[in-house]
C-alpha atoms as an extended CHARMM CRD file, in Angstrom:
* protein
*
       134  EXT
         1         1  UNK       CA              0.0000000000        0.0000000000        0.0000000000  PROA      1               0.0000000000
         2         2  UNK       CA              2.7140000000        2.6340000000        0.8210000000  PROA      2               0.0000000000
         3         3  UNK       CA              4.2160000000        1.6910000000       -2.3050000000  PROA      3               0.0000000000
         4         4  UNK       CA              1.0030000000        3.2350000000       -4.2050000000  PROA      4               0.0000000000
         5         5  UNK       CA              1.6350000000        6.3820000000       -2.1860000000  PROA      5               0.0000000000
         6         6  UNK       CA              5.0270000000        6.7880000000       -2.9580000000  PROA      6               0.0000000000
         7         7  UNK       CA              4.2630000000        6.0380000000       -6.4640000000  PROA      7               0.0000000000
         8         8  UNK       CA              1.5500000000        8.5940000000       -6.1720000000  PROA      8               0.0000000000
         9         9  UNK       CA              4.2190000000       11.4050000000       -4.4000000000  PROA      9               0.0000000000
        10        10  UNK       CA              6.2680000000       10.5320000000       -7.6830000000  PROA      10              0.0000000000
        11        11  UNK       CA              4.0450000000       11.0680000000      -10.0810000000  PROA      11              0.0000000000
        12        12  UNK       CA              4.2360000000        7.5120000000      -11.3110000000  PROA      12              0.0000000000
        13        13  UNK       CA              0.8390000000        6.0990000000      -12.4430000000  PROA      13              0.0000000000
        14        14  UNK       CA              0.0600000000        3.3930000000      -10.8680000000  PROA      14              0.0000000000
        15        15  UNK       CA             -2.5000000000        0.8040000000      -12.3960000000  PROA      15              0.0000000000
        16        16  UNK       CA             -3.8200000000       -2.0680000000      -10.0110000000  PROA      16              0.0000000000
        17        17  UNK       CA             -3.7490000000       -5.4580000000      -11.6490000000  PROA      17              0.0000000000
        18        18  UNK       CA             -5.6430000000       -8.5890000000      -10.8730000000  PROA      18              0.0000000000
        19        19  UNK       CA             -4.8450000000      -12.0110000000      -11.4920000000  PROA      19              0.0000000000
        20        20  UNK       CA             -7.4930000000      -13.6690000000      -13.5420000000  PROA      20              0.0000000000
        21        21  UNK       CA             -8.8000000000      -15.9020000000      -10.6420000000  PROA      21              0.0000000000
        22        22  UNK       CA             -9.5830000000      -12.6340000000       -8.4200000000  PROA      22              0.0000000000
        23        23  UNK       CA            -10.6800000000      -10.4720000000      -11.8110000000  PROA      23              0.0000000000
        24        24  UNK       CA            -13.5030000000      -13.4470000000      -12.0350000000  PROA      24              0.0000000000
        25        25  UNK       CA            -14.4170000000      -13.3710000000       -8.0190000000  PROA      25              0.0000000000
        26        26  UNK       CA            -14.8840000000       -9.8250000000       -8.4000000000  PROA      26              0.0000000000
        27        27  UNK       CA            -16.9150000000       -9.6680000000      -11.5270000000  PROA      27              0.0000000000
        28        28  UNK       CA            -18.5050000000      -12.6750000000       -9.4390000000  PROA      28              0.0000000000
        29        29  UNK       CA            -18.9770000000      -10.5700000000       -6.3740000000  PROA      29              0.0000000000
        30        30  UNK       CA            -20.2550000000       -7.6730000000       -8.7530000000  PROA      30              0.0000000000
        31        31  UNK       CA            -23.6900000000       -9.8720000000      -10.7300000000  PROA      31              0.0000000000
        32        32  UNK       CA            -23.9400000000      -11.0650000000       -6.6180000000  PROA      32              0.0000000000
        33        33  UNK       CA            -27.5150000000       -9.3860000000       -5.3200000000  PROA      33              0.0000000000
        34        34  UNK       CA            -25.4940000000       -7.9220000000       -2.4750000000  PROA      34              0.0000000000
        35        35  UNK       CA            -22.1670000000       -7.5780000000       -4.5020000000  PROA      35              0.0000000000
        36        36  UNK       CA            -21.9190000000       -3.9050000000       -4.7090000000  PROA      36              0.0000000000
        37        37  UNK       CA            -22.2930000000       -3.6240000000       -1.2070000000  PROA      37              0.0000000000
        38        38  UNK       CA            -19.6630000000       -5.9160000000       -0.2020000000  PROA      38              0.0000000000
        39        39  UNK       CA            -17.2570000000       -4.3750000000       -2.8340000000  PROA      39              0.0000000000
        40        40  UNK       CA            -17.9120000000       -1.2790000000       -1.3780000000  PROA      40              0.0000000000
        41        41  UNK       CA            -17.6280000000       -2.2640000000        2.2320000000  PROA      41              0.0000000000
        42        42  UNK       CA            -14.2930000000       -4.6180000000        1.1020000000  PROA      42              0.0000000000
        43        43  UNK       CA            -12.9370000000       -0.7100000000        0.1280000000  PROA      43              0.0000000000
        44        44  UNK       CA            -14.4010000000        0.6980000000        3.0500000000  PROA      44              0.0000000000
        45        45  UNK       CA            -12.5810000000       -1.1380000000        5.5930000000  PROA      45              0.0000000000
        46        46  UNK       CA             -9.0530000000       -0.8140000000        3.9350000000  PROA      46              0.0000000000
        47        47  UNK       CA             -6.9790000000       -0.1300000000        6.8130000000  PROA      47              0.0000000000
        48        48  UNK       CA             -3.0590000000        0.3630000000        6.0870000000  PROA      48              0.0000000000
        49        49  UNK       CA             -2.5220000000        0.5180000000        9.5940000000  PROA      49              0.0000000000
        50        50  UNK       CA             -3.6230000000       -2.9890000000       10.2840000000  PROA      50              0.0000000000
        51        51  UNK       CA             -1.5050000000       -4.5560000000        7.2420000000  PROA      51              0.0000000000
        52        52  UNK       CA              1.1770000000       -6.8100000000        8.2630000000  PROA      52              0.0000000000
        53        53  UNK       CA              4.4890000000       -7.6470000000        7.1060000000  PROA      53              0.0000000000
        54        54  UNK       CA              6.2210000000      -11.2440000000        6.9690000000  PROA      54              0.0000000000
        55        55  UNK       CA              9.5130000000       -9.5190000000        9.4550000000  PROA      55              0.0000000000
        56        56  UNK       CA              8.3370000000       -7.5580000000       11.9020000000  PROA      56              0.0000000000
        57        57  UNK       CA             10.7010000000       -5.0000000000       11.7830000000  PROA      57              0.0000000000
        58        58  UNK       CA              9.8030000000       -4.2140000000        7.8120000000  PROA      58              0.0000000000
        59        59  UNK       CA              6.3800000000       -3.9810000000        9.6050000000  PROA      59              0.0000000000
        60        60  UNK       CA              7.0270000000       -1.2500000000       11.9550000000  PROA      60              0.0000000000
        61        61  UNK       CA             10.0640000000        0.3870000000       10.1330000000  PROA      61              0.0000000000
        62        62  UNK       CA              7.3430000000        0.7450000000        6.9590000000  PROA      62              0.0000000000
        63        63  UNK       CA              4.9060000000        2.0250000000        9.3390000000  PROA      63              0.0000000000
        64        64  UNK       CA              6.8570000000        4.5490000000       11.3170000000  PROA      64              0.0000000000
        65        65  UNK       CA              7.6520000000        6.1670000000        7.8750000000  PROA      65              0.0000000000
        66        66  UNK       CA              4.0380000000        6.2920000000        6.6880000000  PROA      66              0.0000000000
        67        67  UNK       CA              3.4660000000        7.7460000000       10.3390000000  PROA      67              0.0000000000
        68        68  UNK       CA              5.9640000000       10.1880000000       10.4340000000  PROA      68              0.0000000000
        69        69  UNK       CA              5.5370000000       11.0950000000        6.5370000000  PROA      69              0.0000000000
        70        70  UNK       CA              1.6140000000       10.9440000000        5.2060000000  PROA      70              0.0000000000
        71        71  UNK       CA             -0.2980000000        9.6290000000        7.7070000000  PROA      71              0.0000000000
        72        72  UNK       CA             -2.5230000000        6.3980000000        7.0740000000  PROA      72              0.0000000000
        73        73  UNK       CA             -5.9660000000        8.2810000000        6.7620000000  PROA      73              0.0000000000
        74        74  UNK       CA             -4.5000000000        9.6390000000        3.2860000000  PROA      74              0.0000000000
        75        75  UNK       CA             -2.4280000000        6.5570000000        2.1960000000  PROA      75              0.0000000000
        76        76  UNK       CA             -5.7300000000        4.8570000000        3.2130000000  PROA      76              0.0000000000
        77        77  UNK       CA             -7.5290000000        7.1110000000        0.3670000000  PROA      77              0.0000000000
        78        78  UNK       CA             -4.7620000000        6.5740000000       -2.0120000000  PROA      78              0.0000000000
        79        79  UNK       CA             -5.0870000000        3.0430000000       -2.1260000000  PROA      79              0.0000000000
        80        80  UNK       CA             -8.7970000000        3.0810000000       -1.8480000000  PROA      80              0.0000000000
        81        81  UNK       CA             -9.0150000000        4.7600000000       -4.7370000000  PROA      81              0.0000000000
        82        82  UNK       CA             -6.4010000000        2.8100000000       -6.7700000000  PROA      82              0.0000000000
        83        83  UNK       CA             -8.4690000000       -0.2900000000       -6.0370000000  PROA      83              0.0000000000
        84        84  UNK       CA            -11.7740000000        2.0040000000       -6.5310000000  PROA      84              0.0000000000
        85        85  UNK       CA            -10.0530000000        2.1640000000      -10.6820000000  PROA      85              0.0000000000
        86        86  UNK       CA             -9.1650000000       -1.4070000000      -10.7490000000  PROA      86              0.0000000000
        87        87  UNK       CA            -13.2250000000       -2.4910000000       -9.6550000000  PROA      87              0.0000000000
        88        88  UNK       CA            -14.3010000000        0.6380000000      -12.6490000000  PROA      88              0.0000000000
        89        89  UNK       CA            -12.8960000000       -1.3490000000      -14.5490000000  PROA      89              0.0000000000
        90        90  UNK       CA            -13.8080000000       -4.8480000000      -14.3450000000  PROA      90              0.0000000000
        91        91  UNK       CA            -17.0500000000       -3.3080000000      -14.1930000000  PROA      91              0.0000000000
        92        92  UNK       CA            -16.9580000000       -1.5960000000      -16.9070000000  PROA      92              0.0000000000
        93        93  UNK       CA            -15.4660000000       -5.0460000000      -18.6270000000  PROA      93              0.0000000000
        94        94  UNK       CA            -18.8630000000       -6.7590000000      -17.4610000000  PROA      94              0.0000000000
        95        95  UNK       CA            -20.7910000000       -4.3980000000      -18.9110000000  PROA      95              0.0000000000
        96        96  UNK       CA            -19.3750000000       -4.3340000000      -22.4860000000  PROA      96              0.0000000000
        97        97  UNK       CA            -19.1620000000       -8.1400000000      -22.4300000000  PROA      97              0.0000000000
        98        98  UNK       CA            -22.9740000000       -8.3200000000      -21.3770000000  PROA      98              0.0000000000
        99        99  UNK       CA            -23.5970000000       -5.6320000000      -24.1840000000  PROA      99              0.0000000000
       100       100  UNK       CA            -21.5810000000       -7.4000000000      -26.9830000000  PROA      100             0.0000000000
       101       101  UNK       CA            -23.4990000000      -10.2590000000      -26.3570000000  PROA      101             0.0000000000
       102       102  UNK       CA            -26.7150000000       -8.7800000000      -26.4630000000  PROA      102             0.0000000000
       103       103  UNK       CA            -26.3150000000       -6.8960000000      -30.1820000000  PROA      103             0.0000000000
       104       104  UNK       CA            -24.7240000000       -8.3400000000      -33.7500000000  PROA      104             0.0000000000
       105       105  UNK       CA            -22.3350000000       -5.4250000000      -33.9250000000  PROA      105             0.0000000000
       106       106  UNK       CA            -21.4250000000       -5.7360000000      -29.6560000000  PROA      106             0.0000000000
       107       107  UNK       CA            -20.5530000000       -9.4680000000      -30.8870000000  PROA      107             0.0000000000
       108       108  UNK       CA            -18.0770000000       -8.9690000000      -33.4360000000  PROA      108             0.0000000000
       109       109  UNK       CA            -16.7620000000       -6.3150000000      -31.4890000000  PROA      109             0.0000000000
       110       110  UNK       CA            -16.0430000000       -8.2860000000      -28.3770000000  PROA      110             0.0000000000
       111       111  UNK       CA            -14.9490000000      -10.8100000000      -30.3440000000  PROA      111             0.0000000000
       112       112  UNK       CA            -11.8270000000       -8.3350000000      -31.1900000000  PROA      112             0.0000000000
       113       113  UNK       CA            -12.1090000000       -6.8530000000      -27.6940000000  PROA      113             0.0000000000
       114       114  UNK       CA            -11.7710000000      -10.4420000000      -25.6940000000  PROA      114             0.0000000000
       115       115  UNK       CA            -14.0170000000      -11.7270000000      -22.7820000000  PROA      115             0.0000000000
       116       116  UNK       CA            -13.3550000000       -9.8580000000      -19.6420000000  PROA      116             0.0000000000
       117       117  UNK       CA            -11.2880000000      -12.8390000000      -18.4650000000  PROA      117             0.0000000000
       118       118  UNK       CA             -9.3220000000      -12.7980000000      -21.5920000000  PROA      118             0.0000000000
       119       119  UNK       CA             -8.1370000000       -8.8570000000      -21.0940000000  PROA      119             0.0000000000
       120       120  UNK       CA             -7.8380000000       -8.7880000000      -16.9800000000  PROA      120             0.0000000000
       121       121  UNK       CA             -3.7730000000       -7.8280000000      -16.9530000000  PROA      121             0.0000000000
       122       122  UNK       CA             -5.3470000000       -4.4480000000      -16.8720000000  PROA      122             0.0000000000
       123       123  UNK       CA             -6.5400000000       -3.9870000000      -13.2490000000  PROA      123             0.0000000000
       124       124  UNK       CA             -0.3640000000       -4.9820000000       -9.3540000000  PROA      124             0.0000000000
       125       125  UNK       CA             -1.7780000000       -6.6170000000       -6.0980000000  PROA      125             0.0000000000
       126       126  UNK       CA             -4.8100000000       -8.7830000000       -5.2270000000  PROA      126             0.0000000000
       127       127  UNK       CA             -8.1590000000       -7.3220000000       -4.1590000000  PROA      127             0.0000000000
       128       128  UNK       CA             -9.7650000000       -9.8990000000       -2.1050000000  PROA      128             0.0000000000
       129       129  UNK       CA            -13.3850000000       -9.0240000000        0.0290000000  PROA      129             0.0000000000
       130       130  UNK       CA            -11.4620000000       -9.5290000000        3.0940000000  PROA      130             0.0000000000
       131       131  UNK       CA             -9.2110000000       -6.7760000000        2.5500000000  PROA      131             0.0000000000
       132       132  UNK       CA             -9.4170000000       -5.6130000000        5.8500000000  PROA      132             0.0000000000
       133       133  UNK       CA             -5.6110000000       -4.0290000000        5.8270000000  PROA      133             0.0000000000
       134       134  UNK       CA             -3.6960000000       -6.7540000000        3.5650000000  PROA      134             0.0000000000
């Protein structure tokens, strides 16, 4: 996450992508009756401050810097908003899947376009609905 800051602070754009497995369980989670609401709620609860780090010391040396630098409120919005792009997106993949196959001219253009699954490199990290901070 304080990567996407920094990248962020540098100017560098940053674009989130999802392996196909977790492009699918979000487009999954997205045609779910209550799907919105738990993507929303998954980028709701993102919590830097709760992330951990396999050596401890990367853990708190990380998060002393974010403290004494940005402050996890705004890396917090940074990354909920790079992940915010990432779910536009599959979304928006959905949709012009669903539409291509709904209309001649859709069809033979999503033929050229790809299924969503077939174009996910697009949306680097894993969004998973139990986000909480990892």
């Amino acid at each position: 996450q304080f990567e996407q800051f920094t990248a962020k602070q540098l100017s560098i754009p940053v674009t989130v992508i999802l392996p196909p497995e977790e492009a699918e369980s979000l487009r999954d989670k997205i045609r779910n009756e209550h799907g919105i609401a738990d993507v929303v709620n998954a980028l709701s609860n993102i919590d830097a401050e709760k992330a951990e780090a396999t050596i401890p010391a990367d853990e708190e040396a990380v998060k002393t810097l974010i403290r004494d630098t940005v402050g996890f409120e705004i890396l917090n919005t940074v990354v909920r908003r790079n992940m915010q792009d990432c779910v536009n997106l599959q979304f928006g993949k959905l949709i012009t899947h669903r539409l291509s196959q709904r209309t001649s001219f859709g069809s033979s253009l999503g033929s050229s376009l790809g299924t969503p699954s077939s174009v996910d490199a697009s949306c680097i990290g894993s969004l998973s609905f139990s986000m909480g901070g990892k």
